[in-house]
N, C-alpha and C positions, 0 to 999 in steps of 0.2 A: 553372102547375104546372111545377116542374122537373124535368127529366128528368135520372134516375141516369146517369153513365160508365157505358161500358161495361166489362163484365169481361172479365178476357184467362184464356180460358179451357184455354190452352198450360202443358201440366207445367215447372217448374223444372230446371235442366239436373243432377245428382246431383250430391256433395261427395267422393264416395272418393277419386278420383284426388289432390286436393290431400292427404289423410290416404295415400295408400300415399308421395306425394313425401315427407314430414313424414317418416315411417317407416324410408323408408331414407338420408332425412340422418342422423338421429340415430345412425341403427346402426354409417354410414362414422365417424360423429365417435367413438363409444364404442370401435368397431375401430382409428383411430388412437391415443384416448387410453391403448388397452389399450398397442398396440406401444412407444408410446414410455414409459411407465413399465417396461415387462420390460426394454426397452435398456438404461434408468437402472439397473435392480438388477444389472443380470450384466453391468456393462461395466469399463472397465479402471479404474477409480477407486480410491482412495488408501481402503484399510480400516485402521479403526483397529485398532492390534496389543493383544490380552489378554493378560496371562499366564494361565502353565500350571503349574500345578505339584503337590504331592504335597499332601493337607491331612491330619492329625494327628486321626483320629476318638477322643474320650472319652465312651466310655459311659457315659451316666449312668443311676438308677434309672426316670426318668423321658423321659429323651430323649437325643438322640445330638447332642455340641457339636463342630464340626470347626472345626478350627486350623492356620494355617500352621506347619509348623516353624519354628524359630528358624534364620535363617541363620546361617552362619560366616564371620567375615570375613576379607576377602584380604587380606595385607600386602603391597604389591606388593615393600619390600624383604625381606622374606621369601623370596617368591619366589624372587628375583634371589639371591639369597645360595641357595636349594638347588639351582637351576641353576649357579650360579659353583659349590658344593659337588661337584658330579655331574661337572661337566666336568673338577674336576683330578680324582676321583676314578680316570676313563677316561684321562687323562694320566699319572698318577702310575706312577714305578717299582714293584715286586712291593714289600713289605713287607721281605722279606730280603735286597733287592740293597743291598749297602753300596757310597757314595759312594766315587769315586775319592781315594786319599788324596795330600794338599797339604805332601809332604816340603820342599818350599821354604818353606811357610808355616811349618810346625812347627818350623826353624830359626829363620828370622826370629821365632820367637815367644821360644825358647829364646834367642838371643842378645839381644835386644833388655831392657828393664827390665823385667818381670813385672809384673801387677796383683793385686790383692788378691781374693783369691775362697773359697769356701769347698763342700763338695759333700757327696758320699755316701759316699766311698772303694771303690765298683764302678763309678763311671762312667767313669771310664780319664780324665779331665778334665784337659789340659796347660795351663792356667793356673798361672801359681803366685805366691804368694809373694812381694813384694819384698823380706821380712825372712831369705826361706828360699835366695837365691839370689845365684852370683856372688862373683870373688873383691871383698871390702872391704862385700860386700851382705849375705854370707851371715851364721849367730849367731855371734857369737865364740866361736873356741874357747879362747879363758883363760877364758870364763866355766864349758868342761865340768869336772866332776869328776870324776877317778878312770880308770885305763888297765886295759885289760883286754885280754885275747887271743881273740878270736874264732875258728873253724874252719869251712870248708867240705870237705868230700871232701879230708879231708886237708892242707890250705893251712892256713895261721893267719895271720892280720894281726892287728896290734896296735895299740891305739888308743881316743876313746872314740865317735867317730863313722861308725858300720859304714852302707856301702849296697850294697844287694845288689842283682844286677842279671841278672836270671835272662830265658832265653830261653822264651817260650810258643809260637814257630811251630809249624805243625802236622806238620815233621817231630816235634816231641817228641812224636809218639803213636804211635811205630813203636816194632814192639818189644810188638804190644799194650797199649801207651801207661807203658810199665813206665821211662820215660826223665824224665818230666812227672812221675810217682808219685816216682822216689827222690829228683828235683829238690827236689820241695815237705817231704818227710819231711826232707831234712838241711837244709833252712832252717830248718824249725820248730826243727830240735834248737840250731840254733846260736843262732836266738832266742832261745833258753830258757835257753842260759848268760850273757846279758844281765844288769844288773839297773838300777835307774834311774839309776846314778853314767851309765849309758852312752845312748847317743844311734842308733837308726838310723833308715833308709825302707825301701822296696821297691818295685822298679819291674821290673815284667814285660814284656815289649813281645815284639811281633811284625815289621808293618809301620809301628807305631806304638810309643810307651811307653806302660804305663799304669803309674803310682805309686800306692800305698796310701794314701788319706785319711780320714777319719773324720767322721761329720755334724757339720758346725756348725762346724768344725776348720778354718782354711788351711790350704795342705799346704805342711810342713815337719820338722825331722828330730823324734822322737816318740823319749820318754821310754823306757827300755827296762823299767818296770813291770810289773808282770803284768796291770792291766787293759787296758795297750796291747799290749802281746802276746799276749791272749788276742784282743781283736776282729783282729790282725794273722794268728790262724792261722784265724779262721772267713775273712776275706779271701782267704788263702793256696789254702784249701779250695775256695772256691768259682771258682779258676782252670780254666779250660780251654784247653785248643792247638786253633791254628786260623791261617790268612793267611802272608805270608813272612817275610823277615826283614830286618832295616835295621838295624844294630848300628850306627852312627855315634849314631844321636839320642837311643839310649838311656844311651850314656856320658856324651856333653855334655852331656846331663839330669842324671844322678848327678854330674858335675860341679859342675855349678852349686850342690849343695847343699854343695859346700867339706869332704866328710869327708876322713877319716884313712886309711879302705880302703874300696877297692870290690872287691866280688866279684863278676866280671864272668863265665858259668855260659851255654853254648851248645853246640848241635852241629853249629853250619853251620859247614862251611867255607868255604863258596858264597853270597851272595856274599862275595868277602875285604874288606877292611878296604885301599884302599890306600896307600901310601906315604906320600900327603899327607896323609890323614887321618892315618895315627897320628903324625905330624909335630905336627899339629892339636891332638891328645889328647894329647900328652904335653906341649906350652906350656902346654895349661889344664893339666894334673893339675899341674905344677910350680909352678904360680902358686896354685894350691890347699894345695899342700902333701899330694899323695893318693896314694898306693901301690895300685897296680891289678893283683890278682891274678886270673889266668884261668884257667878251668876249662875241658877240651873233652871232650864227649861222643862216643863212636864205635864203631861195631863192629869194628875189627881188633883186634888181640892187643896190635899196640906202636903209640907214639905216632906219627903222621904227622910227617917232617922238615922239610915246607916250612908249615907252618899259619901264620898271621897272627895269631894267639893269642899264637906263641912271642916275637913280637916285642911286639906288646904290652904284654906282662910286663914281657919285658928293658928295653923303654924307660921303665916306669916302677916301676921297683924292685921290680917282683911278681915273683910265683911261679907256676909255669906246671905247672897237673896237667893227666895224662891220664887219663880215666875210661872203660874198654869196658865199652859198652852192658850186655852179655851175662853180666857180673858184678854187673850191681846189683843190688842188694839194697831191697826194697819195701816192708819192713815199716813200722809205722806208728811215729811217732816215741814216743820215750818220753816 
C-alpha cells in the first residue's frame, strides 16, 4: 500500500501587493499620457487660419439661408491712379491762381508762322491763322469790297479792314467801372455802322490779347454782317476788366492781321510804350499798309503832353483823342 505525500498545510503568501504595483503603474502612465497630449494642444504650433466675415441672412418662409456677400474687386490700377489723383490734388495750385504769364512766348508765337486752329471766341486763344496773319500771309486786300469810314470817340479811319484794339486792364473799372462801359457802348456803335462790303476783329487784352472768334471759325478778319456783329456784341458784353497791361502784344497782334485802321483805346499811361518799340510798330504798320489811331482815357480836364499815345499816332498817320474819364457818357448803345 502506498502511502499519500504529505500535505503542506502553510497558507499561501496574499496577491495585493503585486495588484496595488499594477495600479500605480497604470495611473503614472495615464498621468504622463494626460501631460503630454495638454502640451500638444496649448503649445506654440502652426494653427490653421479661418476666415471671418459678415454672412448675408435670407429669410425664408421656412428657414433662414446665410450667404457670403459678394466681394468687390480691387483694381490695383485703380487704386494707383486715385492715389496718384489725391496727391496732385494736395499739390495743386487754388483753382483761381492763374499761371504766370510767358510774354516772351506769346511773341515768339505772334512772330513766328501761325497754325491753324479753330475755338469758341471767350477763350482768349492766341493761335491763329496762317491765312489771317503777316504782311504777304494775311487776305488780300484787292480782294475787299467797298471803303467806308469807321468812328470811335470821335477819331474816324477809313478803310475796309477796321481792328479794334481796346484795353480791359482792371484800371478800366475805376470810376465805378463807367470807363470799360463807354468803352464797350462806342464799339458796338461803330460796329453797327459796318456792313458786309467791310471786314474787322477785336482784340481786348490785358497782360495778354484776347481776339474775338467764333465756334468752329479760324480766327480771322469777320464779315461785318449783322449775324457777325450780332454774336461780336454778346462777345463784347460778356467782357470784364481784370490783370495789368502790356500794349506792345496786342498791337503786333492787330498787326499781323494786315488792316487799314487800328483803333488802338486805353488808359494806361504806365507802362509806356518805349522808343524801340514804336520804332517796331511803325516798320510793321508801314509794311502793313495800317494807320493806327489812338484813344486815351483819363481823368484830368486836358490831354497829358508827354503820353506815348501822342506819338504813336503821329508815327503812323493816326489821330490822337483825349477822352476825360468824368465826361463819359454810359448809355447803352443804340
Amino acid at each position: 500500500m502506498t502511502t499519500p505525500p504529505p500535505v503542506d498545510l502553510q497558507p499561501s503568501p496574499p496577491a495585493w501587493p503585486a495588484l496595488v504595483m499594477s495600479l500605480v503603474f497604470h495611473v503614472i502612465l495615464l498621468t504622463l499620457v494626460g501631460l503630454i497630449w495638454t502640451s500638444a494642444a496649448s503649445g506654440t504650433g502652426e494653427i490653421e487660419d479661418r476666415p471671418v466675415g459678415i454672412a448675408l441672412v435670407h429669410r425664408m418662409p421656412d428657414r433662414d439661408i446665410y450667404a457670403p456677400p459678394t466681394p468687390t474687386p480691387t483694381d490695383p490700377e485703380s487704386t494707383e491712379t486715385s492715389e496718384s489723383a489725391a496727391a496732385a490734388s494736395i499739390a495743386a495750385p487754388p483753382a483761381d491762381l492763374s499761371p504766370p504769364i510767358d510774354l516772351d512766348g506769346i511773341l515768339k508765337a505772334i512772330q513766328s508762322t501761325p497754325s491753324a486752329v479753330s475755338g469758341t471766341g471767350m477763350a482768349g486763344d492766341t493761335k491763329f491763322d496762317g491765312d489771317a496773319f503777316g504782311p504777304g500771309r494775311g487776305e488780300s486786300k484787292a480782294g475787299d469790297r467797298g471803303q467806308t469810314t469807321a468812328m470811335v470817340f470821335g477819331v474816324s479811319g477809313s478803310g475796309s479792314r477796321f481792328v479794334y484794339v481796346f484795353d480791359r486792364s482792371d484800371s478800366m473799372n475805376g470810376f465805378s467801372g463807367k470807363p470799360l462801359r463807354a468803352a464797350k457802348a462806342e464799339l458796338i456803335r461803330s460796329l453797327r455802322s459796318l456792313s458786309d462790303k467791310q471786314r474787322f476783329q477785336l482784340i481786348f487784352y490785358n497782360d495778354k490779347p484776347t481776339p474775338f472768334r467764333m465756334s468752329g471759325v479760324p480766327l480771322q478778319m469777320m464779315a461785318g454782317d449783322e449775324p457777325n456783329v450780332v454774336s461780336a456784341e454778346r462777345y463784347i458784353n460778356s467782357i470784364t476788366a481784370f490783370g495789368g497791361t502790356e500794349h506792345e502784344t496786342a498791337i503786333k497782334m492787330a498787326l499781323k492781321l494786315s488792316p487799314d485802321v487800328i483803333f488802338f483805346l486805353t488808359d494806361a499811361r504806365i507802362p509806356r510804350l518805349s522808343g524801340a518799340e514804336l520804332r517796331a510798330i511803325q516798320s510793321r504798320a508801314q509794311q502793313a499798309g495800317t494807320t493806327i489811331h489812338a484813344i486815351e482815357f483819363g481823368p484830368d480836364s486836358i490831354a497829358p503832353s508827354d503820353s506815348f499815345l501822342r506819338d504813336l499816332a503821329a508815327m503812323n498817320q493816326g489821330q490822337y483823342q483825349y477822352v476825360n474819364i468824368r465826361n463819359l457818357q454810359t448809355s447803352t448803345a443804340p
